[in-house]
PAKOLNU-961908 format. One line per field, with one value per atom (N, C-alpha, C): residue number from 1; residue in one letter; x, y, z. Coordinates in steps of 0.001 Angstrom, whole numbers, plus 500000, padded with zeros to 6 digits. Layout:
residues N
romi = c(NUM;...)
lumlum = c(A;...)
u = c(X;...)
v = c(Y;...)
w = c(Z;...)
This chain:
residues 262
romi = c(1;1;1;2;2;2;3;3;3;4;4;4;5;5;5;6;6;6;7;7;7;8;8;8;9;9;9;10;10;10;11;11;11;12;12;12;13;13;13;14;14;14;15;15;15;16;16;16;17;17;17;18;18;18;19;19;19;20;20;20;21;21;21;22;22;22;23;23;23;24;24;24;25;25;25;26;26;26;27;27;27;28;28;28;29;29;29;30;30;30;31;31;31;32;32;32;33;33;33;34;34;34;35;35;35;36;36;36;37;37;37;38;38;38;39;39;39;40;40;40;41;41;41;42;42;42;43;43;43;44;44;44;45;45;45;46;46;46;47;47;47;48;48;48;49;49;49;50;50;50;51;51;51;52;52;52;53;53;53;54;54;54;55;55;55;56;56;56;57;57;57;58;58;58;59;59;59;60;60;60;61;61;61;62;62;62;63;63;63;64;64;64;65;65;65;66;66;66;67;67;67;68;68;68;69;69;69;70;70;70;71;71;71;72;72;72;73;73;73;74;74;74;75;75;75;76;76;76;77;77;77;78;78;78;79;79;79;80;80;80;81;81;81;82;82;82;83;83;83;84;84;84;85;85;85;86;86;86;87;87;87;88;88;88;89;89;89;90;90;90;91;91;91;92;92;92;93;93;93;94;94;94;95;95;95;96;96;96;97;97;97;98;98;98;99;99;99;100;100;100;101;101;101;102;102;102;103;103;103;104;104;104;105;105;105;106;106;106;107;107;107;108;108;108;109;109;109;110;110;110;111;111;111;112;112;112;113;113;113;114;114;114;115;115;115;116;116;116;117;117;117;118;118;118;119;119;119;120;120;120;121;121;121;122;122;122;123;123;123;124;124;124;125;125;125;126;126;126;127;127;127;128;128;128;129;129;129;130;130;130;131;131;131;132;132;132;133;133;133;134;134;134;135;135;135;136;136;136;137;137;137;138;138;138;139;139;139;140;140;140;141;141;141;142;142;142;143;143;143;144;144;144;145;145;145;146;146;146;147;147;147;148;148;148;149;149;149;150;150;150;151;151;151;152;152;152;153;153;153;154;154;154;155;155;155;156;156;156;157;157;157;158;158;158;159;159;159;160;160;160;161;161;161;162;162;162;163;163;163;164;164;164;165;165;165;166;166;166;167;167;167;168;168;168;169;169;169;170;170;170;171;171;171;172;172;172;173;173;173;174;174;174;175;175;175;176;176;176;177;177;177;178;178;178;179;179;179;180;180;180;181;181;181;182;182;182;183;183;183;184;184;184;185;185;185;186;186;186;187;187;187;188;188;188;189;189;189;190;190;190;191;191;191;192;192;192;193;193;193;194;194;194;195;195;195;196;196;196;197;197;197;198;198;198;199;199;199;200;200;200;201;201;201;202;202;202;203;203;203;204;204;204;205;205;205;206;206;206;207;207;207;208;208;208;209;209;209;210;210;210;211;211;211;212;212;212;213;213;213;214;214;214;215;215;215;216;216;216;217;217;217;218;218;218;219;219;219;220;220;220;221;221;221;222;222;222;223;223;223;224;224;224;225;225;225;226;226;226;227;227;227;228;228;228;229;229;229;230;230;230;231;231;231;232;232;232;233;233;233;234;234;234;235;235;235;236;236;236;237;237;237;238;238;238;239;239;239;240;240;240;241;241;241;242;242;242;243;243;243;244;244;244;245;245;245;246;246;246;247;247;247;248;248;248;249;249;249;250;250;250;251;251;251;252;252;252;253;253;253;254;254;254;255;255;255;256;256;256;257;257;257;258;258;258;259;259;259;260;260;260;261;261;261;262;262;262)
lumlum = c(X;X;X;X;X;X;X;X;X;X;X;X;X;X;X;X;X;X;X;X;X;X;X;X;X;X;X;X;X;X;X;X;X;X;X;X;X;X;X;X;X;X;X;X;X;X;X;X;X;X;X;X;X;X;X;X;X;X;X;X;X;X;X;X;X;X;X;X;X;X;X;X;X;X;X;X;X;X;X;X;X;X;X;X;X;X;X;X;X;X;X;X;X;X;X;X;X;X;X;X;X;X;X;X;X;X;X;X;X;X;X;X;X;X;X;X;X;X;X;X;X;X;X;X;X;X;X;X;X;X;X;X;X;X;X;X;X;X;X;X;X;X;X;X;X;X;X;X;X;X;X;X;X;X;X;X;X;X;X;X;X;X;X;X;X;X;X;X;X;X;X;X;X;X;X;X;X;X;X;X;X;X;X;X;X;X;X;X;X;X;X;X;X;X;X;X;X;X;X;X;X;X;X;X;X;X;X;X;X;X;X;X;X;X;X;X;X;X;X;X;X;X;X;X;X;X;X;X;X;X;X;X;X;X;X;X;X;X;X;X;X;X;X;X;X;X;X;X;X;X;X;X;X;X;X;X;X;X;X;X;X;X;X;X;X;X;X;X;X;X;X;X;X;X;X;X;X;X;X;X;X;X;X;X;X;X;X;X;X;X;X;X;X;X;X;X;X;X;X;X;X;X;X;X;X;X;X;X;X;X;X;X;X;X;X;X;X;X;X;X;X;X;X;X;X;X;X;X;X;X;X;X;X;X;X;X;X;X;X;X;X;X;X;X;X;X;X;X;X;X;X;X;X;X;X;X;X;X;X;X;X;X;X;X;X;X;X;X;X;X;X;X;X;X;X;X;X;X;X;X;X;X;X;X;X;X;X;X;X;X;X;X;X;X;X;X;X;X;X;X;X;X;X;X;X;X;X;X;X;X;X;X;X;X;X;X;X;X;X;X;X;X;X;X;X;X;X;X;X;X;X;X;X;X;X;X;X;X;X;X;X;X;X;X;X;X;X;X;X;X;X;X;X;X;X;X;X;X;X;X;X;X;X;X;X;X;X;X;X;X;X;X;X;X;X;X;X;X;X;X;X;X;X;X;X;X;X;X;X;X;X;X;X;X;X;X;X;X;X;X;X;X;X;X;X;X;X;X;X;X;X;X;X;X;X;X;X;X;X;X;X;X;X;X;X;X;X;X;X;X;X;X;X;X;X;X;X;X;X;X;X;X;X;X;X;X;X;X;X;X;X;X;X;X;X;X;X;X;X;X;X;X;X;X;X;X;X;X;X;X;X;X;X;X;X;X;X;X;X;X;X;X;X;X;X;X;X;X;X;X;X;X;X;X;X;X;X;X;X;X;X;X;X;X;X;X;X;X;X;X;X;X;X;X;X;X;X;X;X;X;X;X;X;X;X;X;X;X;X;X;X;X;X;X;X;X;X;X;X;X;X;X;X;X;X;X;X;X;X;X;X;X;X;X;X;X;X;X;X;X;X;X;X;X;X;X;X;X;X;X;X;X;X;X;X;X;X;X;X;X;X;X;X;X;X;X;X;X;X;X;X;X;X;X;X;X;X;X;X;X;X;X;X;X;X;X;X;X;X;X;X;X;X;X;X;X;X;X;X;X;X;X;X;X;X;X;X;X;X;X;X;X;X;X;X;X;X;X;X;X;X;X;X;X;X;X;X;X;X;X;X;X;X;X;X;X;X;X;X;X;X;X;X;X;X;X;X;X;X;X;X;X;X;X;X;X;X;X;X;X;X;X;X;X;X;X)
u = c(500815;500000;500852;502430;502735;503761;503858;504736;504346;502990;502308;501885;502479;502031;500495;499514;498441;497985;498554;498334;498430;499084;499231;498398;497359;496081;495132;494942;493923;493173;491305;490883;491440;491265;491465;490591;489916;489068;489952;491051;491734;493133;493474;494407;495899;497000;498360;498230;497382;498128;497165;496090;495165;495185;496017;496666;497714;498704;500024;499476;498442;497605;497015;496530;495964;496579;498311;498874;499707;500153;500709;499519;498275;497103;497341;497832;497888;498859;500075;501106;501179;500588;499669;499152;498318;497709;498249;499284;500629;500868;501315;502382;500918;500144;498974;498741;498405;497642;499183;499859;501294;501412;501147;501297;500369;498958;497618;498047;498349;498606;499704;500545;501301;501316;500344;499681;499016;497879;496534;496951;498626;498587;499261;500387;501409;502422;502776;503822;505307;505154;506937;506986;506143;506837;506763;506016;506440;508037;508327;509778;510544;510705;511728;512006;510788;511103;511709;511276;511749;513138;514216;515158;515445;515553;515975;516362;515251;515544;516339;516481;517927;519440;518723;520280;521114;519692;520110;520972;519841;519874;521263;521675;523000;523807;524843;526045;527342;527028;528293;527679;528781;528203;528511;527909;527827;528356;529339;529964;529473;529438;528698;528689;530532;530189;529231;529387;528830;527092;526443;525682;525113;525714;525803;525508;526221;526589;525198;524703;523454;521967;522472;521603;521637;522166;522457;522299;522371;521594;519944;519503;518484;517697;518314;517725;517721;518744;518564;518057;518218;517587;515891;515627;514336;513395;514111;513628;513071;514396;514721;514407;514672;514151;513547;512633;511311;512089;513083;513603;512838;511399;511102;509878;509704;508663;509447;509092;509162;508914;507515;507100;507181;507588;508760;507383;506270;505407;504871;504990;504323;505624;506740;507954;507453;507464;507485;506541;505341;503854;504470;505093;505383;506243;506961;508174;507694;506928;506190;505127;504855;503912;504427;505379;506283;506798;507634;508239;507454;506253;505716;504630;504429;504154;505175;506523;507692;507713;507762;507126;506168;505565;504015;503909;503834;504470;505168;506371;507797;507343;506810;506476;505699;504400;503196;503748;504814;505053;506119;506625;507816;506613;505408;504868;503582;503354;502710;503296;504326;505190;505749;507141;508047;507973;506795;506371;504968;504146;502781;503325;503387;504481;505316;506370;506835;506331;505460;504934;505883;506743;507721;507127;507101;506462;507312;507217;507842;508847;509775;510247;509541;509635;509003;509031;510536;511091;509435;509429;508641;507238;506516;505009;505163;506339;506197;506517;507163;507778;506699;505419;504174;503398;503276;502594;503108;504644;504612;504970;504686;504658;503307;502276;500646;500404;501064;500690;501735;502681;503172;502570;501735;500872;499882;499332;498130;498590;499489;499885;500380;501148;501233;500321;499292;498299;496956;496562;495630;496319;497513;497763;497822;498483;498023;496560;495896;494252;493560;493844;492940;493795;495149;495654;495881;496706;497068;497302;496034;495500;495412;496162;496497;495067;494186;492562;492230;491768;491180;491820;493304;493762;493781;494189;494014;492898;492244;490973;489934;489803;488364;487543;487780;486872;486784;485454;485146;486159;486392;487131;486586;485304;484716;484950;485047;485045;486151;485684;486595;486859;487884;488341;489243;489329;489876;491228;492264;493515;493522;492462;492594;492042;491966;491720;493074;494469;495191;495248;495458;495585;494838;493250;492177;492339;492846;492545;493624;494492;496072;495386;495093;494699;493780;492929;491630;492054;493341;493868;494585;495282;496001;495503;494010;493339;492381;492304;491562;492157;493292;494426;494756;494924;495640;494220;493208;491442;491563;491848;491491;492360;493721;494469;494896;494197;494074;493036;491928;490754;490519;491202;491985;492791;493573;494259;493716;492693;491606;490899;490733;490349;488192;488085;486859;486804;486097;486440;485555;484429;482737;483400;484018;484379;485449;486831;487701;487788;486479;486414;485270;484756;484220;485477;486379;487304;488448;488496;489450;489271;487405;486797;486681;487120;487126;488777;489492;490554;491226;490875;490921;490301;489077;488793;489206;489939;490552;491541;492619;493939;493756;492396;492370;492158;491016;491103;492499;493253;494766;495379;495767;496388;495668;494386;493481;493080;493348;493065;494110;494958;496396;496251;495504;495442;494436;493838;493015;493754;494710;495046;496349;497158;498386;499224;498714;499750;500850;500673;502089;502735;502296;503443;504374;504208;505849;507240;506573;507527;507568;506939;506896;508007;507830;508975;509680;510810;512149;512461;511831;512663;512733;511510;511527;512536;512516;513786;514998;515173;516963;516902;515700;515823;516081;515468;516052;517525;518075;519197;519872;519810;520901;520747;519369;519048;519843;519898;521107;522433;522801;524175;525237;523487;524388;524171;523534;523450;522136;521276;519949;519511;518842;517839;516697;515713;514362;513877;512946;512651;510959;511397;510203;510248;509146;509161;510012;510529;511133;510316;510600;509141;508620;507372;506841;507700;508730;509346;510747;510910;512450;511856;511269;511437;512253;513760;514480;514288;514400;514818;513570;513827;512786;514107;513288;514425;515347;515311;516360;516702;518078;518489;517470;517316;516887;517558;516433;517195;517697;518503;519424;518608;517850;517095;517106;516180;516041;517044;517733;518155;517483;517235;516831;516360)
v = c(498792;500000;501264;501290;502559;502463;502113;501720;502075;502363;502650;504018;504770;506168;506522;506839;507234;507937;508804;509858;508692;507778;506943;506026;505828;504814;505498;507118;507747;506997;507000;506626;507323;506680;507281;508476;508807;510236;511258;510833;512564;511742;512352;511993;513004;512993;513254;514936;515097;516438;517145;516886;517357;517514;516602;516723;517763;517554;519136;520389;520316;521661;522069;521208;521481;522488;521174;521578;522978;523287;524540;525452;525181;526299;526589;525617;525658;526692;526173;527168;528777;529024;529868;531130;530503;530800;531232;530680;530715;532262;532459;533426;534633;534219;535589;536100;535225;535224;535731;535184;536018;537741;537929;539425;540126;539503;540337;540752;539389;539571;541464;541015;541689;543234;543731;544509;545436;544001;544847;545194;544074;544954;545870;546115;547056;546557;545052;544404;544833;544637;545077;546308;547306;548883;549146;548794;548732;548099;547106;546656;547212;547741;548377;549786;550456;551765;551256;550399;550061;549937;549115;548385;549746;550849;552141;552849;552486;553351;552764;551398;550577;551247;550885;551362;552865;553727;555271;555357;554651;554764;553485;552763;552031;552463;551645;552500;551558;550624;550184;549338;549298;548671;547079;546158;544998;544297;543689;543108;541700;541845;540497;538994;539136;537554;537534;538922;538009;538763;538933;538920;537628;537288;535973;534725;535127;534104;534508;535622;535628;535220;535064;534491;533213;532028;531140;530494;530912;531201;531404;532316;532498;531214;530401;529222;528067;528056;526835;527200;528477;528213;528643;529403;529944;529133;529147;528116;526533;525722;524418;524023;524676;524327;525215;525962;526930;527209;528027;528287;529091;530151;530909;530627;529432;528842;528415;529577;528546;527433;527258;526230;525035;523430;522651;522050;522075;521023;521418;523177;523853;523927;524061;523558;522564;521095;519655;520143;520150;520430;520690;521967;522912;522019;521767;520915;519854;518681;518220;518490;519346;519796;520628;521100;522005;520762;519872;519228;517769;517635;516798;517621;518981;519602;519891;519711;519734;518510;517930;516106;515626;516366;516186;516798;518258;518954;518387;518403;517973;516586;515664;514262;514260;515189;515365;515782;516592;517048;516279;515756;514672;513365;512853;511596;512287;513528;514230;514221;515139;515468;514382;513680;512705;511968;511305;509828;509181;510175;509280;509977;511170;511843;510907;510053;508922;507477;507368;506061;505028;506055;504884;505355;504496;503921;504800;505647;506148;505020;505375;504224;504214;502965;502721;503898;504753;505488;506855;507044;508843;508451;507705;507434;507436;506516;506047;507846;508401;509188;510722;510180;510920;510722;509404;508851;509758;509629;510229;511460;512374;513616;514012;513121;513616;512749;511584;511525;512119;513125;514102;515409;515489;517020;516438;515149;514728;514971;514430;514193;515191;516482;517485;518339;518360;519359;519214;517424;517185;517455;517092;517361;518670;519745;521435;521414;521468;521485;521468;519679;519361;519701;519800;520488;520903;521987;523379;524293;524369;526280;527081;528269;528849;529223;529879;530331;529718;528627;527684;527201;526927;526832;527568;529040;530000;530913;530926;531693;531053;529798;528735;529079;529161;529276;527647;527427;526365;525293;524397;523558;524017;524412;524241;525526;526485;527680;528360;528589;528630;530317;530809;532157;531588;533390;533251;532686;532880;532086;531377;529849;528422;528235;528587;528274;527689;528009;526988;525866;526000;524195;523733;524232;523336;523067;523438;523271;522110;522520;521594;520186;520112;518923;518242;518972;518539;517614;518192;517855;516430;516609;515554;513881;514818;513286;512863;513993;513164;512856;512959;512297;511397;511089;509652;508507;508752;508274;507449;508715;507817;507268;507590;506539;505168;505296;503776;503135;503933;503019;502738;503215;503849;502511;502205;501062;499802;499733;498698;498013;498932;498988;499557;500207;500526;502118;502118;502963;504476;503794;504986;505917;505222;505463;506553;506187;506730;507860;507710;509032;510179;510048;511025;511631;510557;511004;511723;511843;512383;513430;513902;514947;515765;515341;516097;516263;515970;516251;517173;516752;518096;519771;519355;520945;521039;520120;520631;521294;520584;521429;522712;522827;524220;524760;524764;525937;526125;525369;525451;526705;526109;527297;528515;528355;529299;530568;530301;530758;531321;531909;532428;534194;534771;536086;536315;535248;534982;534115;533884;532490;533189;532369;532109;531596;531020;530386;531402;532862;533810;533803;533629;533686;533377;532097;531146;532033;532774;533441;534593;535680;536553;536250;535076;534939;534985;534176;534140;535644;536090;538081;538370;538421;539338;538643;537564;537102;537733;537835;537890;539313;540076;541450;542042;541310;541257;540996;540062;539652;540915;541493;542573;543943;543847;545047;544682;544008;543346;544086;542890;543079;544737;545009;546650;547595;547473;548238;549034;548927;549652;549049;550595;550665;550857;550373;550617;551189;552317;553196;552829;551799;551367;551188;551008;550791;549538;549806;548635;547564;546906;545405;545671;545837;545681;545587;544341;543849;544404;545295;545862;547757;548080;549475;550436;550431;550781;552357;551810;552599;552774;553987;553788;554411;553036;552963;552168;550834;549977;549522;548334;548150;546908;546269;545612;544231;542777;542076;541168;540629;539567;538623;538221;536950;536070;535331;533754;532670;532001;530746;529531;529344;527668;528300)
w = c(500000;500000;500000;501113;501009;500270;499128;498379;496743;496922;495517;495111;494083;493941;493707;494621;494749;493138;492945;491891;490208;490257;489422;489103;490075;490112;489839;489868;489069;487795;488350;486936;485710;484434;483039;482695;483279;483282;483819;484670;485346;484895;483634;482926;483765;483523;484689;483874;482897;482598;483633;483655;484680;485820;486744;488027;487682;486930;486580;486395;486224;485709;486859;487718;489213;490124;489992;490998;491185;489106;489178;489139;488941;490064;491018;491712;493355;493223;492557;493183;492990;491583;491304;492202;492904;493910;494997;495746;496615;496444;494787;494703;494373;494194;494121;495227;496530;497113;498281;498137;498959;498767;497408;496456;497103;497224;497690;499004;500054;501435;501603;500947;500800;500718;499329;499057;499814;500174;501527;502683;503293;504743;504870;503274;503571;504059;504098;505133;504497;502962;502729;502748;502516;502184;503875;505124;506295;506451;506120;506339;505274;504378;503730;504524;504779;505283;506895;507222;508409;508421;507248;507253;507000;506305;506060;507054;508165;509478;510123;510265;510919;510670;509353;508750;508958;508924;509240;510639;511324;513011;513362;512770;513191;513888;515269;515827;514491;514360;513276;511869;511241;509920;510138;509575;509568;507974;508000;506767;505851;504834;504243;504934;505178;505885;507304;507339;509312;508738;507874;506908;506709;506266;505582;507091;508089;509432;510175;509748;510452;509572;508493;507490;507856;508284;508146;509730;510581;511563;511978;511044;510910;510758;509486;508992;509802;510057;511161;512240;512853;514701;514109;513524;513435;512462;511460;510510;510584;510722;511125;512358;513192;514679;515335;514526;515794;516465;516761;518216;518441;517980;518589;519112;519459;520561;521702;522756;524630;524665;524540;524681;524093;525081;524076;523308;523626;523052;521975;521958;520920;519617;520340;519066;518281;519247;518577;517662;518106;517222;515776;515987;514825;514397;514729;513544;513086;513412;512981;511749;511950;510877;509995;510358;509442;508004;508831;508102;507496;507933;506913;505946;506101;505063;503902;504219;502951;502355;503433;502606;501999;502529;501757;500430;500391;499308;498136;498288;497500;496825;498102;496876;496537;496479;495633;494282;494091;492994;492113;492952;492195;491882;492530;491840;490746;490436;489850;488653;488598;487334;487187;487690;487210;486515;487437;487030;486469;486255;485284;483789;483724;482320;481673;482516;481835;481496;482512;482394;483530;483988;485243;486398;487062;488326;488924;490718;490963;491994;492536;493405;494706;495346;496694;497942;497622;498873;499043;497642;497077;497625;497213;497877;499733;499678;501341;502196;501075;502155;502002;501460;501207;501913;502513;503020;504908;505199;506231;506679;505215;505636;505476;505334;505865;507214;507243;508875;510028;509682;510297;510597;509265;509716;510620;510128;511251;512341;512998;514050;514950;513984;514930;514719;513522;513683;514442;514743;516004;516922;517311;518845;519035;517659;518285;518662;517666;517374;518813;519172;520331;521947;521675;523169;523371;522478;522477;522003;521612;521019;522282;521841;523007;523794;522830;523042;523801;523323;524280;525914;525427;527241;528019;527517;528375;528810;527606;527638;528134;528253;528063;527477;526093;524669;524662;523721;523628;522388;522623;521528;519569;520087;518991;518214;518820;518408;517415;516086;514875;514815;514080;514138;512612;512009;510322;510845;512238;512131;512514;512345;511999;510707;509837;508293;507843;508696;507641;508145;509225;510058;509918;509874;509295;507788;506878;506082;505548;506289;506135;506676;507821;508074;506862;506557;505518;504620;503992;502823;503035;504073;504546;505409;505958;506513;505484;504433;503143;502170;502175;501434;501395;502770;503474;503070;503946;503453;501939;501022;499770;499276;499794;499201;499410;500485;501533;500768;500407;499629;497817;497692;495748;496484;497069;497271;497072;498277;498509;497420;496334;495263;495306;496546;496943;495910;494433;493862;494018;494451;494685;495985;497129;498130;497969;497013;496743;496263;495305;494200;495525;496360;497245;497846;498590;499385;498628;497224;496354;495992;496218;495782;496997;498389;499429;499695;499172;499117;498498;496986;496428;497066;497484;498203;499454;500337;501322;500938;499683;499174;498353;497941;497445;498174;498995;500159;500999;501222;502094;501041;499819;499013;498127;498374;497831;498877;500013;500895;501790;500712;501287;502083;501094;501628;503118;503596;504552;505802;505287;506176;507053;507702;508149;507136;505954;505358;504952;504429;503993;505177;506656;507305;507685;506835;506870;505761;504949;504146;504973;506091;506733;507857;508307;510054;509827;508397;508763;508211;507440;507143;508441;508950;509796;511323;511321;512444;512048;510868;510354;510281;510241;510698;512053;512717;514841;514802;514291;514236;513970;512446;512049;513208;513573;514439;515597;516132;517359;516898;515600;515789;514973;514553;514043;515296;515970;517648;517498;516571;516372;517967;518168;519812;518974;519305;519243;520484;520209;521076;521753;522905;523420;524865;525356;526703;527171;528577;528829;529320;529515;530262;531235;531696;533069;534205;534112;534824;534994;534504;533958;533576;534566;534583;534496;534265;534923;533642;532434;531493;530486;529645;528278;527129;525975;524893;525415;526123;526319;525420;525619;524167;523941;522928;522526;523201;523460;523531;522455;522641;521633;521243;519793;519632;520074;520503;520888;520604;520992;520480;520658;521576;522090;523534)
């Protein structure tokens, strides 16, 4: 079963150019729906004029390599390992779901394109490793879902209670527990069954990437700028002119603190 490319057992009615045509919709969509986000809140001409004022307001200049050393940094602590979650359970969550959405992703498009286009079977590793980057989002996106949304633990809002920033995790999940669904039964060879669960799949994955200018989804391209912007603001000596913490009265306009690591 997890050994067989799902997308390859498609009836002869949704021929492979039709899935390629889908999916660069999808992506499509990604880069529109990033542009709109973009657009409506004002987020880059806020950070350009922002990065302008860093730069004005600097005590020293900062050189490509250590540029570069904080770029690279960026990616791994913020990127790769959430360092900017306290909380260790709300990390796991996230990395979990982070990274079987790249899995999920990546081999949708390698058993999409590659391999019905040629007529070669994809190898055993590409399905299987599709297979567990949707029961990776399952897994860390029920356990966010049902234990820790912040709303609900702290607030005692009801479990049930939906708001526009769960449209992506809901929708991520959608895609992914009706993914997994029909390809278990497209397996089985249960075909009436398959073709519902293929047709709820499909609209879970459009709404996930259709639903970009509404969602959380641009903010995975939003965190890491804006981390590697804390970073340069650190290490060029930019003060931001704000109150100090509740807890730390001492001053106004303290320096900033040093980003998160772990």
């Amino acid at each position: 079963m997890f050994t067989l490319n799902p997308f390859a057992e498609l009836p002869a009615s949704i021929p492979p150019v039709a899935m390629q045509a889908y999916v660069a919709a999808m992506f499509a969509l990604v880069v529109c729906g990033t542009l709109i986000d973009l657009a409506h809140k004002r987020s880059a001409r806020y950070f350009f004029n922002h990065r302008r004022t860093v730069q004005s307001a600097a005590t020293r200049r900062i050189g490509g390599a250590e540029t570069a050393g904080l770029a690279i940094q960026t990616l791994v602590i913020t990127g790769l390992a959430a360092g900017e979650f306290c909380n260790p359970w709300r990390r796991i969550t996230h990395l979990l779901t982070m990274y079987g959405f790249l899995l999920y992703v990546i081999t949708t498009v390698l058993m999409v394109f590659a391999y019905p286009a040629t007529g070669a079977p994809a190898p055993p590793i590409v399905p299987e490793l599709w297979y567990l980057g949707a029961a990776l989002i399952c897994l860390g996106g029920y356990w966010f879902w049902l234990l820790l949304r912040v709303d609900v633990a702290a607030e005692g809002h009801s479990p049930l209670r939906l708001v526009r920033a769960d449209l992506f995790i809901l929708a991520l999940l959608s895609s992914a527990t009706f993914g997994l669904i029909w390809a278990r039964l497209q397996t089985a060879g249960d075909s009436t069954s398959a073709s519902v669960f293929f047709g709820l799949y499909l609209l879970g994955t459009t709404v996930l990437f259709g639903s970009v200018p509404w969602s959380k989804f641009a903010h995975m391209f939003y965190k890491p700028a804006a981390a590697f912007q804390r970073r340069i603001e650190h290490a060029n000596g930019y003060r931001r002119n704000l109150p100090a913490p509740a807890d730390r009265p001492e001053t106004l306009g303290s320096a900033i603190r040093p980003p998160r690591n772990f």
